[in-house]
N, C-alpha and C positions, 0 to 999 in steps of 0.2 A: 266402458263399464264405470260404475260406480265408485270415485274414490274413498280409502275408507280414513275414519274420523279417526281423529288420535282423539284420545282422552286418558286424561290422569286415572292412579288408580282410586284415588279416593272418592271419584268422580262414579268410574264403573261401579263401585262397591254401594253408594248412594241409591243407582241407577237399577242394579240388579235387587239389590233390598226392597225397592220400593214393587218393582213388579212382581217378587217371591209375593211380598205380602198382598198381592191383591190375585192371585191364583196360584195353581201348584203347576210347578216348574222343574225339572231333571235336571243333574249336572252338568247331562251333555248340552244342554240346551245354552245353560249358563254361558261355557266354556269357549262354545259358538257365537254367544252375541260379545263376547271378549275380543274374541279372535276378527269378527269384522269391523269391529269397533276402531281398532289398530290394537289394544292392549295386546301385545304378543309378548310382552314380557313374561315368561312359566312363572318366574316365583313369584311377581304379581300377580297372576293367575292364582296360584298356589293359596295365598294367602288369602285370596277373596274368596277362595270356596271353602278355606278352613273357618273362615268366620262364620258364610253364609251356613254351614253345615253345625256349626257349635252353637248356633244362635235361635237352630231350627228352622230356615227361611226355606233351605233344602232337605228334602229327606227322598231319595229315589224309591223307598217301600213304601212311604204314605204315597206318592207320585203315581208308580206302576201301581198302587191299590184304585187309587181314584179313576187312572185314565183307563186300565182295564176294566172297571163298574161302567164308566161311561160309554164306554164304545159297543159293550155288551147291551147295555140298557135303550141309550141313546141311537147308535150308531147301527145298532143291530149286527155287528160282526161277530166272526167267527173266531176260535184261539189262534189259527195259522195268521190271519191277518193282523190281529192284535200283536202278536208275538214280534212278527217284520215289524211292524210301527215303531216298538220298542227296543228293539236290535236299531231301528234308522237315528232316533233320539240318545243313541250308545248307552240305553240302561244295560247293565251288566243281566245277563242272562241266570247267576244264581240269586236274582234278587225278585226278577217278574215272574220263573216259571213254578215256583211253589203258591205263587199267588197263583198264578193261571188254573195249576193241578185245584185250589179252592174251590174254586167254580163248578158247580156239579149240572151233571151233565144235560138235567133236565131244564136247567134255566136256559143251556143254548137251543135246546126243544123247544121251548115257549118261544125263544124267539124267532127259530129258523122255520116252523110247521106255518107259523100268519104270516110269515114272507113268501112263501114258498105257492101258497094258499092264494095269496094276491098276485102273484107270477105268473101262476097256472090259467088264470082267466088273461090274461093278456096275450100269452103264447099261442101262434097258430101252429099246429101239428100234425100231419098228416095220420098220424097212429100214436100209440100207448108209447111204442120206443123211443120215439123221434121227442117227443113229451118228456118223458122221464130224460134224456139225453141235453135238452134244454135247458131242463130244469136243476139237474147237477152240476151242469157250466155255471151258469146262476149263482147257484149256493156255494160252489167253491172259489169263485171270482170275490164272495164276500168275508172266507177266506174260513169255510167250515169244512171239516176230514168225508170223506166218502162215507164212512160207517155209519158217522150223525145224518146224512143229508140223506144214505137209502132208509135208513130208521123215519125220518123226516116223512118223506114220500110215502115211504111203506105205509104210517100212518094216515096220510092222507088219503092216500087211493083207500084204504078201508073205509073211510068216513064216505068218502062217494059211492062205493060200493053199496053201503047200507041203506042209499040213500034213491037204488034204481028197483 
């Protein structure tokens, strides 16, 4: 394995400033690149996330705002998978799930109906069931609730419907 680097902490603190300021970054993330770094000193630690965070470099609600727009947007996920990404980065869960509750319901519609939509032509299926049973692995593999993904479908199969 990999040995890890010692470095000062005025060194880290340098290091971590310069990358806050060129994207947005979570504390856990910080805390991580400390820790492999060799920085394991805590109140070294301590004192470089009180600057980063007094300074603005850090904020985990600008962070969980941005990376859940992105993943929705970009990424096309759903809140269950967004939610896990940010429990794996140790944002605090009273910090992303009101931001998550923001997101209204119909934007994860726009995004999961043209995935679902370009899914559907790819899938071979013997029948309607086997179909819709694919296409729910599918949409919750990208990490969207049952209710969104039969609303999803429900939608869909009506558009084909209008359309025989």
């Amino acid at each position: 394995m990999f040995a890890k680097k010692d470095i000062t902490e005025e060194k880290a603190l340098q290091r971590l400033a310069a990358l806050c300021a060129k994207a947005e970054h979570c504390s856990g993330e910080m805390i991580e690149k400390m820790r492999r770094w060799g920085l394991d000193d805590e109140q070294a630690q301590a004192r470089i996330m009180a600057y980063l965070t007094k300074h603005k470099y850090i904020d985990d609600e600008r962070f969980a705002r941005a990376f859940i727009n992105d993943k929705v947007v970009y990424n096309k996920w759903g809140r269950r998978k967004i939610a896990q990404a940010l429990r794996m980065k140790h944002v605090d869960e009273s910090i992303y799930e009101p931001i998550l509750d923001e997101v209204e319901e119909d934007k994860y519609l726009d995004v999961l109906c043209p995935l679902i939509e370009a899914k559907m032509r790819t899938i071979k299926a013997k029948n309607d069931y086997e179909m819709t049973q694919k296409l729910m692995r599918f949409a919750a593999g990208r990490g969207f609730d049952f209710d969104m993904i039969k609303r999803a479908i429900g939608k869909l199969m009506e558009n084909v419907d209008d359309f025989d």
